[in-house]
N, CA, C and O atoms as a CHARMM CRD file, in Angstrom:
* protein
*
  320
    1    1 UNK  N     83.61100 109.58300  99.89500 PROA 1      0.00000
    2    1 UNK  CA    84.92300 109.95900  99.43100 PROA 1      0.00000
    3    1 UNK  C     85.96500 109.45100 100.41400 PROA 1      0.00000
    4    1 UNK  O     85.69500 109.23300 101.59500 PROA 1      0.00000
    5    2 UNK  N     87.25700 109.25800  99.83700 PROA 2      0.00000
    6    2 UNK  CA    88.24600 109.09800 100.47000 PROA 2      0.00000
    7    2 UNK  C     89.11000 110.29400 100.78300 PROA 2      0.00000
    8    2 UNK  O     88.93200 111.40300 100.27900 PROA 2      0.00000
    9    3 UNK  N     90.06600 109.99300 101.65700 PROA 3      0.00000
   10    3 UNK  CA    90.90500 111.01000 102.24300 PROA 3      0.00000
   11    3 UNK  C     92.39800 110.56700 102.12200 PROA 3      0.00000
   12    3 UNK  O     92.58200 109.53900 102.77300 PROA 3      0.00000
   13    4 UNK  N     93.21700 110.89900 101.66400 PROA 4      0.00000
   14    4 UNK  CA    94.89100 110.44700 101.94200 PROA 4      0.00000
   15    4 UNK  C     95.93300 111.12100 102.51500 PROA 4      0.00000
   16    4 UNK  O     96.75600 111.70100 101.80700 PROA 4      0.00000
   17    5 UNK  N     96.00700 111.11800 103.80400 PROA 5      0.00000
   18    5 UNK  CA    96.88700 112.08600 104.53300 PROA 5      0.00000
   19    5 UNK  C     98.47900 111.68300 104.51300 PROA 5      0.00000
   20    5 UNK  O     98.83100 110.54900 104.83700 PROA 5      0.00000
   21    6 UNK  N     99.32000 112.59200 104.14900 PROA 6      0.00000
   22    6 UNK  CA   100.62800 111.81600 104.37700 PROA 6      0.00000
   23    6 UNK  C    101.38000 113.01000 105.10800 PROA 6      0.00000
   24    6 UNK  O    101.30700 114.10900 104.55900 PROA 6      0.00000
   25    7 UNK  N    102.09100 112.90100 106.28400 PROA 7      0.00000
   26    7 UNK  CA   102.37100 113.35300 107.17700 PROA 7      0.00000
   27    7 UNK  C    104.08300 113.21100 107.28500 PROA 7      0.00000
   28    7 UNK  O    104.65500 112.12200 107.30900 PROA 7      0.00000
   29    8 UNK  N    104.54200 114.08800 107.32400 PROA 8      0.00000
   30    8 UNK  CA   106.63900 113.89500 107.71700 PROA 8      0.00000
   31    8 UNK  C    106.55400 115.19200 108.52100 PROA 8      0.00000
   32    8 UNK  O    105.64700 116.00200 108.71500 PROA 8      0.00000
   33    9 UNK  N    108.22600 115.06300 109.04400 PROA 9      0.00000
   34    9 UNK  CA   108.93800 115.98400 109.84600 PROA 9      0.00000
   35    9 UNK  C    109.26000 116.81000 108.92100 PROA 9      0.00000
   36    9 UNK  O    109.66900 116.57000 107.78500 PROA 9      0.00000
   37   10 UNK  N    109.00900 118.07700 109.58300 PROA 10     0.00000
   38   10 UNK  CA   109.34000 119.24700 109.05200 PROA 10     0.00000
   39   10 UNK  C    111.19400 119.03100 109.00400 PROA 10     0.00000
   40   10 UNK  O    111.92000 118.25400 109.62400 PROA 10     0.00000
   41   11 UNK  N    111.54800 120.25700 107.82400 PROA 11     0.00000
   42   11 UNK  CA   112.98800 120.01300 107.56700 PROA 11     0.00000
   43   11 UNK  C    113.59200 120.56700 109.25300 PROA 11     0.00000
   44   11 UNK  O    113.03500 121.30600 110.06500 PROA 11     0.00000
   45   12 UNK  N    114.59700 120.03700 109.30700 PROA 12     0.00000
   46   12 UNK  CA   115.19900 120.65800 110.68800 PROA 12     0.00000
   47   12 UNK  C    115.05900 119.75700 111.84500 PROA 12     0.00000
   48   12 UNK  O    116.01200 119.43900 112.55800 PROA 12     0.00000
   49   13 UNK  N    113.34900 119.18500 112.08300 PROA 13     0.00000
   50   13 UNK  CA   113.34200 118.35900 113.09900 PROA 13     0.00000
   51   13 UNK  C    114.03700 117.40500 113.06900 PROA 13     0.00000
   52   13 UNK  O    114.33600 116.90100 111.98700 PROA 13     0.00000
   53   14 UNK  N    114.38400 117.01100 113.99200 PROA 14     0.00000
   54   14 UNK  CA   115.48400 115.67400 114.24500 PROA 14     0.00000
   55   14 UNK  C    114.58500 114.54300 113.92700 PROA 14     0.00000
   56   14 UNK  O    113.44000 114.57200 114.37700 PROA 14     0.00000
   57   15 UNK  N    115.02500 113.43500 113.11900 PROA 15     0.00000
   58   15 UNK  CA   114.30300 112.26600 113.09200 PROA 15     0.00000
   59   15 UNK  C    115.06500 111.03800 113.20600 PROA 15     0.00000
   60   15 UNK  O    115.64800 110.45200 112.29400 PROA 15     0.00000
   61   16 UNK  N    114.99400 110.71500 114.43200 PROA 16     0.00000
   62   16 UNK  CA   115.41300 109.20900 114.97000 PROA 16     0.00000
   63   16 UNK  C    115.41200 108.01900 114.39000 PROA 16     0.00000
   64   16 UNK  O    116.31200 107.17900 114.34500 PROA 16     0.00000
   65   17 UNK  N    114.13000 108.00000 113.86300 PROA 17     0.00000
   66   17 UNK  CA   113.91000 106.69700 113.10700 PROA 17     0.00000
   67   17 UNK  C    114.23500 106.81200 111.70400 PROA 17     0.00000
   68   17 UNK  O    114.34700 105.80600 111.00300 PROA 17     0.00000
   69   18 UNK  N    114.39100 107.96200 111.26400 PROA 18     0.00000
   70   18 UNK  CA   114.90400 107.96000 110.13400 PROA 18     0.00000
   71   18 UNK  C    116.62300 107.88000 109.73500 PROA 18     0.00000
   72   18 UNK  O    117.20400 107.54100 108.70400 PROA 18     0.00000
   73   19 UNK  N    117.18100 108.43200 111.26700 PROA 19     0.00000
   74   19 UNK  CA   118.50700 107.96600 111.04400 PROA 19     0.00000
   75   19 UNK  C    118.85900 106.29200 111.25900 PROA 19     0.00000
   76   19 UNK  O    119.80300 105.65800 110.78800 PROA 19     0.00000
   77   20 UNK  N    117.84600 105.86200 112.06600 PROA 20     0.00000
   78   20 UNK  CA   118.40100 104.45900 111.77300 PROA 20     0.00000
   79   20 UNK  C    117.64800 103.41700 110.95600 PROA 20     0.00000
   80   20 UNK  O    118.06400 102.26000 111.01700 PROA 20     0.00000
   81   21 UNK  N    116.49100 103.71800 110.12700 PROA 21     0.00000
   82   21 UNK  CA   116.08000 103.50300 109.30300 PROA 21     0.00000
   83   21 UNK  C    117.81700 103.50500 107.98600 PROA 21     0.00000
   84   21 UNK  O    118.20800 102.45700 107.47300 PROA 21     0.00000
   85   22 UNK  N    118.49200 104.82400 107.74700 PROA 22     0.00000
   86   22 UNK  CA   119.33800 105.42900 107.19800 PROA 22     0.00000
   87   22 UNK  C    120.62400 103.90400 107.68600 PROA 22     0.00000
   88   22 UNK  O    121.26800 103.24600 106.86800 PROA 22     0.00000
   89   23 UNK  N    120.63600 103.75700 109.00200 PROA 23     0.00000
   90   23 UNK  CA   121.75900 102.96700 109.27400 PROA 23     0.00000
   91   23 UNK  C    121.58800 101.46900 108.70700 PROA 23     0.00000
   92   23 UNK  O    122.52600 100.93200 108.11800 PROA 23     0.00000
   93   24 UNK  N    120.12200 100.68900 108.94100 PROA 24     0.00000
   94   24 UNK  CA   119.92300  99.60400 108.90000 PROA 24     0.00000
   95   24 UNK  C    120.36900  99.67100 107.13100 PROA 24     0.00000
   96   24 UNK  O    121.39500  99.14800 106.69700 PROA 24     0.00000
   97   25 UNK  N    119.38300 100.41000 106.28900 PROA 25     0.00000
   98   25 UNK  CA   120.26000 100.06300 105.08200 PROA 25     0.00000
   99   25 UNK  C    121.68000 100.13600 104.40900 PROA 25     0.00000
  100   25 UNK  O    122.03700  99.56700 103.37800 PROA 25     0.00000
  101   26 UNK  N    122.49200 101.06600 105.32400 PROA 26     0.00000
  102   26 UNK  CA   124.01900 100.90000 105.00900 PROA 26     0.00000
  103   26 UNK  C    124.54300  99.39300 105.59800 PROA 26     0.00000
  104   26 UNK  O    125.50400  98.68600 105.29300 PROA 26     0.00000
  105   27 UNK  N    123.43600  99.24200 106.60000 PROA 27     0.00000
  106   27 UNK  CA   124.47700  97.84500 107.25200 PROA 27     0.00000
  107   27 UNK  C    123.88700  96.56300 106.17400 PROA 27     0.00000
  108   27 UNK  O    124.48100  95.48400 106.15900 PROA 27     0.00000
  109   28 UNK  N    122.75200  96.78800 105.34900 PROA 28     0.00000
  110   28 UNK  CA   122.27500  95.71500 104.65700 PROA 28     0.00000
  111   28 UNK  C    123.24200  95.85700 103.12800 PROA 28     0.00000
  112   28 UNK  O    123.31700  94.93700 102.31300 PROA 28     0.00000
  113   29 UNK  N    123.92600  97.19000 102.97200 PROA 29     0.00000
  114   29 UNK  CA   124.44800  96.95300 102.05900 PROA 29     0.00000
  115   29 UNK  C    124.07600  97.74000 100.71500 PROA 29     0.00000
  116   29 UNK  O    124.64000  97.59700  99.63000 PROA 29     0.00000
  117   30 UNK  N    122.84400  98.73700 101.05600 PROA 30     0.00000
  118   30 UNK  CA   122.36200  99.89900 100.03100 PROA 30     0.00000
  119   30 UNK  C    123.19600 100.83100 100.60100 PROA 30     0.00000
  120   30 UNK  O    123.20800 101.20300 101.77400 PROA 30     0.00000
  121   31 UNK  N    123.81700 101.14300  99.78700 PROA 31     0.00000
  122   31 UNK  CA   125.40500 102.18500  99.51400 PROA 31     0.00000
  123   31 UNK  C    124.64800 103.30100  98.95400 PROA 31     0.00000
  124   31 UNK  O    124.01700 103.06900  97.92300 PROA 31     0.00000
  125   32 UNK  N    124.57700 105.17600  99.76000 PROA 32     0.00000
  126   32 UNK  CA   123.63700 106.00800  98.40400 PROA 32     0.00000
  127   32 UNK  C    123.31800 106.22000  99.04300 PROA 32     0.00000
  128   32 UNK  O    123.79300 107.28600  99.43600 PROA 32     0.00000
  129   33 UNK  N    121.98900 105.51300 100.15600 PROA 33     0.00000
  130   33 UNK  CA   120.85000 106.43800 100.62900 PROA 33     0.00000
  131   33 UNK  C    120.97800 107.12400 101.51200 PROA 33     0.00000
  132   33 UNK  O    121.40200 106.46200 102.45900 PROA 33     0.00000
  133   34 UNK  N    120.81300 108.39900 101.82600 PROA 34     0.00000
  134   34 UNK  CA   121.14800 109.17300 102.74200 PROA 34     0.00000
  135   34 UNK  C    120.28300 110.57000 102.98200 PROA 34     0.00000
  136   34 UNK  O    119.85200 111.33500 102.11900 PROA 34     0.00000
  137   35 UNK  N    120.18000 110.65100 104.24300 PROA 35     0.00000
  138   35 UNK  CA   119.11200 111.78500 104.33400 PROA 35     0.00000
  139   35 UNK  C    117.62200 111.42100 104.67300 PROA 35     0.00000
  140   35 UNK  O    116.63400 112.11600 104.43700 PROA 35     0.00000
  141   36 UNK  N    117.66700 110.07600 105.33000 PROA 36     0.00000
  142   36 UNK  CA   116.32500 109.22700 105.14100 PROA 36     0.00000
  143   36 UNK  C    115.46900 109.96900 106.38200 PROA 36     0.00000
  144   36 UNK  O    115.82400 110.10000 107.55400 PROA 36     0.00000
  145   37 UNK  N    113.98400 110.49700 105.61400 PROA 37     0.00000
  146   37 UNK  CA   112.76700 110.59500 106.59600 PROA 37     0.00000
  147   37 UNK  C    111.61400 109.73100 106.86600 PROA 37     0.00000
  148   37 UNK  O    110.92600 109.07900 106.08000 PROA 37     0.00000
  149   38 UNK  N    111.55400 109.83700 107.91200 PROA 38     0.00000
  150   38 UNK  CA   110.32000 108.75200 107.84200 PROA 38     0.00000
  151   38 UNK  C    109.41200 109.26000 108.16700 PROA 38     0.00000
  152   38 UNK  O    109.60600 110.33800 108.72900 PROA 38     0.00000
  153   39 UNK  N    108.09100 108.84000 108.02300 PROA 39     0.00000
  154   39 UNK  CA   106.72300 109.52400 108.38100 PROA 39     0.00000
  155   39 UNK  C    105.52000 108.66800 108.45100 PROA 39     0.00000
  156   39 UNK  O    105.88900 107.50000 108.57200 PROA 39     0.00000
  157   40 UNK  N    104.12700 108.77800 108.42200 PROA 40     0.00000
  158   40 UNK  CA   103.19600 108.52600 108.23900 PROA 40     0.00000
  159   40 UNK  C    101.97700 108.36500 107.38600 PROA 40     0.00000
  160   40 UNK  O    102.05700 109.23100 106.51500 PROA 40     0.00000
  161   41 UNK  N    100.79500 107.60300 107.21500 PROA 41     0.00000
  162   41 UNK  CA   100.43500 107.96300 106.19200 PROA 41     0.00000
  163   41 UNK  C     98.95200 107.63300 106.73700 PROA 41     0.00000
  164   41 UNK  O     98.75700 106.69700 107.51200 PROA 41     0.00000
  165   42 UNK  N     98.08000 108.34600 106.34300 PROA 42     0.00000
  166   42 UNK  CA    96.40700 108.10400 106.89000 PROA 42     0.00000
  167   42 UNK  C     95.19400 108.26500 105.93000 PROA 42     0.00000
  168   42 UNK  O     94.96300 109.22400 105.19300 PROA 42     0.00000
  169   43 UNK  N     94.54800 107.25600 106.07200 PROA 43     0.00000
  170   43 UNK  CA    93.37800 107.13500 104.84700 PROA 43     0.00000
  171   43 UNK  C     92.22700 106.79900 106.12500 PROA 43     0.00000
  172   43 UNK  O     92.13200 106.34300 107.26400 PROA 43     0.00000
  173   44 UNK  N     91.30400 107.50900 104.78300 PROA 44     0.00000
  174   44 UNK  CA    90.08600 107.35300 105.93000 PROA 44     0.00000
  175   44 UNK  C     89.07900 107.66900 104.84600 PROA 44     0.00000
  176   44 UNK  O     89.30100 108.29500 103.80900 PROA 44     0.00000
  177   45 UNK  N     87.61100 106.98500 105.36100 PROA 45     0.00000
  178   45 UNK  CA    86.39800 107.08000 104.78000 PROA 45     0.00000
  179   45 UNK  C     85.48100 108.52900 104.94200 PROA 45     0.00000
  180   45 UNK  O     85.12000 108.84300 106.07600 PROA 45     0.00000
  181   46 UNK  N     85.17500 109.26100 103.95900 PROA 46     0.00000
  182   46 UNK  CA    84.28300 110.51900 104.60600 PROA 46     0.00000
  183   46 UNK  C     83.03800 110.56200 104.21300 PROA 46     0.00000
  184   46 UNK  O     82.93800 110.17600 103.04800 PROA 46     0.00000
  185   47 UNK  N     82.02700 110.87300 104.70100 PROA 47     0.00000
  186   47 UNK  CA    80.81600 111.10500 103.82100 PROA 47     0.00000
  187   47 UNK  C     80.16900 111.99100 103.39100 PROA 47     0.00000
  188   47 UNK  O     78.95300 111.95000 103.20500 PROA 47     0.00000
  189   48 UNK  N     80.87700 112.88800 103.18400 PROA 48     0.00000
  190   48 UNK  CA    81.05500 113.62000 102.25200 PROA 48     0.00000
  191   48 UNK  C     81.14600 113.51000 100.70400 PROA 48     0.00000
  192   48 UNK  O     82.02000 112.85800 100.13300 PROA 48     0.00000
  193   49 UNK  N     79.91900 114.38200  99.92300 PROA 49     0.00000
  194   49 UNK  CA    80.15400 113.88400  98.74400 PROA 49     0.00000
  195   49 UNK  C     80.47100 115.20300  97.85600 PROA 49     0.00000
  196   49 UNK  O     80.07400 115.35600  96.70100 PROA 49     0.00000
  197   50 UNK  N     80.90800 115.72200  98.26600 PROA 50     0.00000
  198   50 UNK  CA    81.56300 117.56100  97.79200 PROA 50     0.00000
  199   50 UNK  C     82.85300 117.01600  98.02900 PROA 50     0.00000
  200   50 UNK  O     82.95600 116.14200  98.89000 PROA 50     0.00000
  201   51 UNK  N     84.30400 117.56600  97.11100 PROA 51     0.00000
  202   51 UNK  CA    85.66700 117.46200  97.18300 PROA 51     0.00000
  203   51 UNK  C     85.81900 118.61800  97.97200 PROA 51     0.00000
  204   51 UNK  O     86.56100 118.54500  98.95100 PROA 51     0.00000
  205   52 UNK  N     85.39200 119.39600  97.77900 PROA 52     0.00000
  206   52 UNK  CA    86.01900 120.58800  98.92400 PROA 52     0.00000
  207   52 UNK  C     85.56200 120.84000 100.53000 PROA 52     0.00000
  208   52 UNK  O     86.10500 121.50800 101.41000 PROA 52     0.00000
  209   53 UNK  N     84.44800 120.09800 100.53700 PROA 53     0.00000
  210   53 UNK  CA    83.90500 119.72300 101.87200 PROA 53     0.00000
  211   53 UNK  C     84.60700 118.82700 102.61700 PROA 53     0.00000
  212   53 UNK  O     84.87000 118.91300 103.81700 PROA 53     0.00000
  213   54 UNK  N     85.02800 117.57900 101.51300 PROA 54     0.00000
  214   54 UNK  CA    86.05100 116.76000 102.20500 PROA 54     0.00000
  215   54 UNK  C     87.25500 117.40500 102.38300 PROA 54     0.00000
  216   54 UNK  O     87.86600 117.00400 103.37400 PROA 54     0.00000
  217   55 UNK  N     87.75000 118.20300 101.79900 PROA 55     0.00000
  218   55 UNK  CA    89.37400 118.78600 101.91900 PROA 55     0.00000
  219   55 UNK  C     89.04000 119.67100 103.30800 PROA 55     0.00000
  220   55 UNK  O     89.79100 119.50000 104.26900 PROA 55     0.00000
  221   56 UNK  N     87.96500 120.57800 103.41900 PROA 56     0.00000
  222   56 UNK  CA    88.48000 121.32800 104.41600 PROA 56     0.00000
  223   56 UNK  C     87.48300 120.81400 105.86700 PROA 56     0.00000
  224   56 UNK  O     87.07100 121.58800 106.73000 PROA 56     0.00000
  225   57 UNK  N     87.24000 119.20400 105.82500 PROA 57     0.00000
  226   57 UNK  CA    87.14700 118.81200 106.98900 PROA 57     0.00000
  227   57 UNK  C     88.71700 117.95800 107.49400 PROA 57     0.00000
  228   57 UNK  O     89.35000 118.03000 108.54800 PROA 57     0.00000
  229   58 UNK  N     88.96100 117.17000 106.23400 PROA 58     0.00000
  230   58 UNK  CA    90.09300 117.00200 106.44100 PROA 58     0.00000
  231   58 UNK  C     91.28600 117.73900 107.02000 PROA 58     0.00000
  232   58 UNK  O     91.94400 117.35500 107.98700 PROA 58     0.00000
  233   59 UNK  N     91.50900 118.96900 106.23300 PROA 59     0.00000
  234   59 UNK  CA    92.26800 120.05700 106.83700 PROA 59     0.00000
  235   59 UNK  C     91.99500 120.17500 108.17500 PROA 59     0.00000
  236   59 UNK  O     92.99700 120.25600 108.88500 PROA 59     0.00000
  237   60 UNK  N     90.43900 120.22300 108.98500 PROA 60     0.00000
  238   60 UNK  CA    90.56600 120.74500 110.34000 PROA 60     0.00000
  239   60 UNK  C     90.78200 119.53200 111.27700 PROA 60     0.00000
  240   60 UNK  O     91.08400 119.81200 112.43700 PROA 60     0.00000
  241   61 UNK  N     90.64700 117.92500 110.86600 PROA 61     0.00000
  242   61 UNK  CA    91.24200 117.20500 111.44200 PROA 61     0.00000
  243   61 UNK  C     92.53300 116.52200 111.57300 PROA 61     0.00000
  244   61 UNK  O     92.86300 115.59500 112.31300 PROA 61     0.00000
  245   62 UNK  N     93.36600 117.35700 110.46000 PROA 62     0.00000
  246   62 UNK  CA    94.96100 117.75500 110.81200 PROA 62     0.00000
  247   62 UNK  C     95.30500 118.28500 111.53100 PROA 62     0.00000
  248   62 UNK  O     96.18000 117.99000 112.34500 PROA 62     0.00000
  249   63 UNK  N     94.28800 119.87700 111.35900 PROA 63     0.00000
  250   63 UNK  CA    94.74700 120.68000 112.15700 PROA 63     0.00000
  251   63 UNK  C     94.36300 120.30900 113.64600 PROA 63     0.00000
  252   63 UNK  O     95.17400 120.58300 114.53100 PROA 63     0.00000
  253   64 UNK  N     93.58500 119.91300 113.85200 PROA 64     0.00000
  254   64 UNK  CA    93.27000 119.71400 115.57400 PROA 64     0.00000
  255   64 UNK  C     94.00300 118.39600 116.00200 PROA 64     0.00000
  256   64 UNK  O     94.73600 118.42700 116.99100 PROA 64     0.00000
  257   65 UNK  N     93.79700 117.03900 115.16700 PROA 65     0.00000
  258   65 UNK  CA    94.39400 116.09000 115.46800 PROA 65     0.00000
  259   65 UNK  C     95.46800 115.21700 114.99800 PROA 65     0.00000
  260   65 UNK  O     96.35400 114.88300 115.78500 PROA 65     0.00000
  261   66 UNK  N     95.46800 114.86300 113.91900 PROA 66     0.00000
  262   66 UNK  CA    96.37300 114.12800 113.05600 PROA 66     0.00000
  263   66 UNK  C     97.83200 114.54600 112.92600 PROA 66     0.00000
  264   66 UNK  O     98.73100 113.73300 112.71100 PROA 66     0.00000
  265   67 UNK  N     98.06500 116.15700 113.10200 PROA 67     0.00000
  266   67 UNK  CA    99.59700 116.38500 112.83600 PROA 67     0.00000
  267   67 UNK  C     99.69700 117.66400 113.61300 PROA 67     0.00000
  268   67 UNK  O     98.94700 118.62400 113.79100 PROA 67     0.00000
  269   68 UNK  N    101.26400 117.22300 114.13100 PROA 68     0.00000
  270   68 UNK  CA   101.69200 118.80800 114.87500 PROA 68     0.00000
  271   68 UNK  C    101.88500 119.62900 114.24800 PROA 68     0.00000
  272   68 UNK  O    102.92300 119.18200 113.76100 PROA 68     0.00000
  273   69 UNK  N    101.72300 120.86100 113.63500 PROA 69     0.00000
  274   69 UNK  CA   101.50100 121.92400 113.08000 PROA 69     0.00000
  275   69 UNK  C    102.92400 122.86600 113.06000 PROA 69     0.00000
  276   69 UNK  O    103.29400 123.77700 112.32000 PROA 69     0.00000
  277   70 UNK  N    103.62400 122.10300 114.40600 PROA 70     0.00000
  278   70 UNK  CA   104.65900 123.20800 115.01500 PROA 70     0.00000
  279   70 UNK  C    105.99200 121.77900 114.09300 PROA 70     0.00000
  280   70 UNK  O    106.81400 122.15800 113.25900 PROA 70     0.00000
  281   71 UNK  N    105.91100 120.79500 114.37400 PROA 71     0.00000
  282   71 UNK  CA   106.85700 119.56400 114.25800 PROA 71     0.00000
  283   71 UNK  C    106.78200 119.00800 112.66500 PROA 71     0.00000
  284   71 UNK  O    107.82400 118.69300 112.09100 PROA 71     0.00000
  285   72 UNK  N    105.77500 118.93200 112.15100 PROA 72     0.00000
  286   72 UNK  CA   105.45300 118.16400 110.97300 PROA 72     0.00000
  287   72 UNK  C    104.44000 118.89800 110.01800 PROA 72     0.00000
  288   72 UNK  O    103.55200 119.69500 110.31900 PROA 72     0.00000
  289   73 UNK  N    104.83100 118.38900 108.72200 PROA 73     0.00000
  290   73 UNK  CA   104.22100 119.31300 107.27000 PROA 73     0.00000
  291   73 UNK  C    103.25100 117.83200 107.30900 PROA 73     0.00000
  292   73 UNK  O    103.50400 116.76300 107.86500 PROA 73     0.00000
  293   74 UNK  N    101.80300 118.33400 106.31400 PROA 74     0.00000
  294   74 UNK  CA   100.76300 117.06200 106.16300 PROA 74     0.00000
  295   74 UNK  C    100.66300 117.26900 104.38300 PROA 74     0.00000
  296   74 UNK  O    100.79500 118.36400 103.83800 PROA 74     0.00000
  297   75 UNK  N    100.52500 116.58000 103.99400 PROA 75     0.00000
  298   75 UNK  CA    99.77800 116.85500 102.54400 PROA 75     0.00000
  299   75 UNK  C     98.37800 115.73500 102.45500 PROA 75     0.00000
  300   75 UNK  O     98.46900 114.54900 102.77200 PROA 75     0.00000
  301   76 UNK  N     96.95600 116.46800 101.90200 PROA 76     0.00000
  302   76 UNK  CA    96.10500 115.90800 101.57000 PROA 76     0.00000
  303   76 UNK  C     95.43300 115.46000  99.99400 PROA 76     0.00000
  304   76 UNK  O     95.36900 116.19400  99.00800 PROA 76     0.00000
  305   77 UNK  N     95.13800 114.55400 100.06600 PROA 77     0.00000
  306   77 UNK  CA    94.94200 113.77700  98.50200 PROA 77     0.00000
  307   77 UNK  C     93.63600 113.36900  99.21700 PROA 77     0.00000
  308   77 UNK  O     93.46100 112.99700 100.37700 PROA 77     0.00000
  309   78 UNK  N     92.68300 113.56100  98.09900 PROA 78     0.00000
  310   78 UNK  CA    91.24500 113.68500  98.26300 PROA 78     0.00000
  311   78 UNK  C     90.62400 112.72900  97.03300 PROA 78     0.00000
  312   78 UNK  O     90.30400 113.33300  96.00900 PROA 78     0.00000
  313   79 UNK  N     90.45300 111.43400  97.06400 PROA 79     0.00000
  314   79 UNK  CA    89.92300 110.14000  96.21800 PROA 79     0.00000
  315   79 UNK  C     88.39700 110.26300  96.23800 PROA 79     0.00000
  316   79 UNK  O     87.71500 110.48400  97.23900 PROA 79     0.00000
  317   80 UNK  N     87.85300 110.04500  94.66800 PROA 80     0.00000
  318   80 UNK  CA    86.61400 109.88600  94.45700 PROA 80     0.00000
  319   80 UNK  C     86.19800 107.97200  95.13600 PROA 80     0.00000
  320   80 UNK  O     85.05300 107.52600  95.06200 PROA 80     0.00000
């Protein structure tokens, strides 16, 4: 099975790259976008062949490694 982690800043945290992510497209000339976050995204192979075995190993390698818990929200998508 596959795993699809996608990872952002929680609302509130400050995000740097997303404000100038936010700037580079006003200076290119996309008029509108505003509020830009940026984040991450992680796929990975499991061998695991249970969906819920994969979700809640996944879950504990968020929780221990992949995302700050205190800084950033994760969402997991779990591929046959």
């Amino acid at each position: 099975m596959k795993a699809k982690i996608t990872i952002t800043l929680k609302n509130g945290v400050l995000d740097p790259q997303g404000k100038a992510i936010e700037g580079a497209l006003m200076g290119l000339g996309f008029e509108g976008a505003s509020e830009v976050r940026q984040g991450k995204v992680i796929e990975l192979k499991l061998d695991e062949t249970d969906e819920a075995s994969a979700r809640t190993k996944t879950e504990e390698m968020c929780k221990k490694l992949l995302a700050n818990p205190v800084m950033e929200n994760y969402s997991i998508e779990i591929l046959a």
